[in-house]
C-alpha positions in Angstrom: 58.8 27.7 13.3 55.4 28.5 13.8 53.2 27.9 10.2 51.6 31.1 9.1 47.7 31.4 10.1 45.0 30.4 7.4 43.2 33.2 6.5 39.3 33.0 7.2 37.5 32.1 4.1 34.8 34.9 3.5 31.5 33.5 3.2 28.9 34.9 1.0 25.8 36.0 2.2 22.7 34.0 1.5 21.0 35.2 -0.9 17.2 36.6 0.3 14.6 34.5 0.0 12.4 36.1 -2.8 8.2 36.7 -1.8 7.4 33.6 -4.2 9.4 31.2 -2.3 8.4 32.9 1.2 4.9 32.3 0.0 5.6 28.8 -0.3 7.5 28.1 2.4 4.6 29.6 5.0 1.9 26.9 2.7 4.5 24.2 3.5 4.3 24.8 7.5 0.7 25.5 7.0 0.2 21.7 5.3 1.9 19.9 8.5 -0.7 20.6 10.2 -3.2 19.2 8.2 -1.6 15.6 9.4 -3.9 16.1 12.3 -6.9 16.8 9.6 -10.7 17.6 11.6 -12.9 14.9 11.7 -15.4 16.9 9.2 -12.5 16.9 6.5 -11.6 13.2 7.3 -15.6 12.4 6.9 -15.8 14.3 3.5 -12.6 12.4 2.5 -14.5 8.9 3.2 -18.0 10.1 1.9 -16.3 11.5 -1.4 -14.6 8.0 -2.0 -17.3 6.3 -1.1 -19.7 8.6 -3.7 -16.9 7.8 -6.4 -16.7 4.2 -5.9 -19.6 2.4 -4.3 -18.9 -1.1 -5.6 -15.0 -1.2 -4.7 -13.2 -4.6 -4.8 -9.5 -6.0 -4.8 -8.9 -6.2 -8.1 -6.6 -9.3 -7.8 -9.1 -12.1 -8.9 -9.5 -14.6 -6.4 -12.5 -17.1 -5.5 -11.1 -18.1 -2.0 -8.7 -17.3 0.7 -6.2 -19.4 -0.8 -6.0 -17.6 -4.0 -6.0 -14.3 -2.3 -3.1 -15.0 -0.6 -1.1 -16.5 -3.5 -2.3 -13.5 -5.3 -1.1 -11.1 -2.8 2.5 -12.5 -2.5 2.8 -12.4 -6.0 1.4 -9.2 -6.2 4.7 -7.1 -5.0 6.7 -5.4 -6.9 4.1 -5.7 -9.9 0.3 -5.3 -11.0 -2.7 -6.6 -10.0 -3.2 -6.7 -14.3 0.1 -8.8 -14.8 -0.9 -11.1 -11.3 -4.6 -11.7 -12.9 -3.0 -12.9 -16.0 -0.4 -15.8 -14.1 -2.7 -16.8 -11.3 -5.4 -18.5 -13.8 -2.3 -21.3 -15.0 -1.0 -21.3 -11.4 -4.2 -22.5 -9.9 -5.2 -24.7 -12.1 -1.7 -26.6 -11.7 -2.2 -26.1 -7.8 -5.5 -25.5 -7.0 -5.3 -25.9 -3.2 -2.5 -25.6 -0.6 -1.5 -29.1 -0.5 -1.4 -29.4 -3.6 1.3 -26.3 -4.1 3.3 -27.4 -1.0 4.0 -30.5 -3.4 4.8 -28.4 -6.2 8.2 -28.6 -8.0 10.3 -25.1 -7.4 11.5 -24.4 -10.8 8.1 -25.6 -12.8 6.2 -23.1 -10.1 9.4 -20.0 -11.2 8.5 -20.7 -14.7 4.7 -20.1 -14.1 4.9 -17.5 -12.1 8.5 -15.5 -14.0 7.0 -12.6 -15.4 5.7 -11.7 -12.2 9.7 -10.2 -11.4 11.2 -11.5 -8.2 10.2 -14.9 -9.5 13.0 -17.1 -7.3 12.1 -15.7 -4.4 8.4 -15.8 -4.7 8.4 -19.5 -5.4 10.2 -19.9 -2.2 7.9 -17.9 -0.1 4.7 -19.5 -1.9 6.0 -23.1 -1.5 7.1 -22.4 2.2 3.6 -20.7 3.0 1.7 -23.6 0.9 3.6 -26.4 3.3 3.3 -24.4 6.4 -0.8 -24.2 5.7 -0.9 -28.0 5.4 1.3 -28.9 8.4 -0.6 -26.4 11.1 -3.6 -25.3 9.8 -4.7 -28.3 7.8 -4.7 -26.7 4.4 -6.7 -23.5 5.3 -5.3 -19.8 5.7 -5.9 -19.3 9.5 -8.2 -16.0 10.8 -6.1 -13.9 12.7 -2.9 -11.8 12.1 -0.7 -13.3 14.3 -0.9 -16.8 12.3 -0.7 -14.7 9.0 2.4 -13.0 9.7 4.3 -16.6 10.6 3.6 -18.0 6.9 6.8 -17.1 4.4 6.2 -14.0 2.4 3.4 -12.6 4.4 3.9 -9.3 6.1 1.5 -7.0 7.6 0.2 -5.4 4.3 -0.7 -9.4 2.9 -1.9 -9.9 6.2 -4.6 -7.0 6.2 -5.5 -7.6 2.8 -6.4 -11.5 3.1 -8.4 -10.7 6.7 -10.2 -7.9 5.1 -11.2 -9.2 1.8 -11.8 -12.6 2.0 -13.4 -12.4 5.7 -14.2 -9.3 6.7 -12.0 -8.4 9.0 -11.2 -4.9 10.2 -7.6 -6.3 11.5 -6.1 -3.0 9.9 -6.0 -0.4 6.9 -4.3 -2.0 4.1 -1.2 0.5 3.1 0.3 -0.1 -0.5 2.0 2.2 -2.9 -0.9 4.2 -3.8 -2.2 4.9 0.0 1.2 5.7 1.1 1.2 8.9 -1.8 -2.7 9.7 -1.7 -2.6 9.5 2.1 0.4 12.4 2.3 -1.4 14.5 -0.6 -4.8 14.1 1.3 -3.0 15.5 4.2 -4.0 12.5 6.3 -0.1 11.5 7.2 3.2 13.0 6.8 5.1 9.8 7.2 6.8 7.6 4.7 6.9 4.6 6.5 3.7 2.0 6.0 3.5 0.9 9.5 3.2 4.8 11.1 0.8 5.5 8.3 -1.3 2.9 9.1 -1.4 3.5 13.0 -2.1 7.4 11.9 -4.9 6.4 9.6 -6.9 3.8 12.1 -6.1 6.3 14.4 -8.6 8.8 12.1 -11.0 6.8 10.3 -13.7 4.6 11.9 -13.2 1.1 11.8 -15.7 -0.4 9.8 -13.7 2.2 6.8 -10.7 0.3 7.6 -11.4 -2.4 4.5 -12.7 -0.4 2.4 -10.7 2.5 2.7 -7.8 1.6 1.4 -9.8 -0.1 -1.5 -11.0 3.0 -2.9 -7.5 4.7 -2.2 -6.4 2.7 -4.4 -8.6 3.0 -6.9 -8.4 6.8 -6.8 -4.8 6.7 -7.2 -5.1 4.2 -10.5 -8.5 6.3 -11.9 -7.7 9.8 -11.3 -4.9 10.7 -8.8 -2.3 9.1 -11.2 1.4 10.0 -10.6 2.8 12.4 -12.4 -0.4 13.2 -14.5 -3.3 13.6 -11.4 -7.0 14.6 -12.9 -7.5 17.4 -10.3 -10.4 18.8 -12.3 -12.0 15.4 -11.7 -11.2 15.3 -8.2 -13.9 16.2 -5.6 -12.0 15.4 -2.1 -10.2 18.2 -0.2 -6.8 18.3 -0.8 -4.1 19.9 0.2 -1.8 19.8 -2.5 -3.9 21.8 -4.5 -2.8 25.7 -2.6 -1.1 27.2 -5.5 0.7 30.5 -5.4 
């Protein structure tokens, strides 16, 4: 016997989009296409960072390459305040790569614990300390390629090592706070670091590439704050402020 057919379920109408929401939608499409943002806005982007922060630094205290480095691996997944207070014990216990490639794993996890991800950290540190010593005779080499073969170095480490400690446009450094600024700034609509990095040296000259991503940084600590930005405080065009 034939089964009975299922009556069509009736579907309710969707319910019309009020003006408010139409409003915003249109400011939405509108913002995409500030991804490709005119050179005159991307120049009073850099100009206005540059007014608001002309002595800009990494803030993870370093005196050498080394350090940076160490610093930098350290650094993810946590502050550049919690890394400044471990890496003053840490180098005096290991000063220099050879001496931290000869470091004990567990007494270097203790030094370094509060720093979270401490287990693998240790790895990646002691595996980059011995793999300085063994091809590049204790000093972190000069060019990206050699970066990105040491243990816990990715691109980000990478840019931030050639840039800061020798001045090296290799890239634009793209952490946390560039990857949010960058999107509100309407300089990149992409959530993935590499892609905004290729957009942004696409856009900016290259000798903004270091210090760039410095003051980005900065602005996202100092007055672009999740959650709580300081918009009243903030000269730089932006595109997140259209309000309906």
């Amino acid at each position: 016997m034939a089964k009975p057919k299922k009556k069509p379920v009736a579907r309710k109408p969707a319910a019309a989009m009020s003006p408010r929401a139409a409003a915003r939608t249109k400011i939405a499409k509108k913002d995409i296409k500030a991804v490709r943002p005119a050179p005159a806005r991307v120049a009073k982007i850099v100009e206005g960072l540059r007014s608001l922060y002309p002595d800009v630094r990494c803030e993870l205290d370093h005196q050498n390459a080394f350090q940076l480095i160490v610093a930098t691996i350290l650094s993810a997944q946590s502050t550049d305040v919690r890394i400044n207070m471990v890496t003053p014990e840490l180098f005096r216990r290991w000063p220099d790569a050879a001496a931290l490639a000869g470091a004990d794993q567990s007494e270097l996890e203790q030094v370094i614990h509060s720093t979270g991800f401490f287990r693998n950290k240790a790895k990646n540190l002691l595996g980059m300390a011995r793999r300085l010593v063994e091809h590049h005779d204790g000093e972190v080499p000069q060019t990206m390629v050699e970066l990105l073969a040491l243990p816990g170095v990715a691109r980000k480490t990478a840019n931030v090592v050639l840039g800061t400690a020798f001045g090296i446009p290799s890239g634009v450094v793209v952490d946390t706070h560039v990857m949010r600024l960058s999107n509100l700034l309407g300089l990149t609509q992409h959530k993935d670091p590499v892609k905004i990095e290729q957009d942004l040296q696409r856009i900016l000259p290259r000798e903004e590439w270091i210090n760039f991503s410095h003051r980005l940084i900065w602005h996202g600590r100092r007055v672009c704050i999740a959650n709580r930005p300081k918009c009243g405080s903030c000269p730089l065009p932006c595109p997140s402020r259209i309000t309906v």
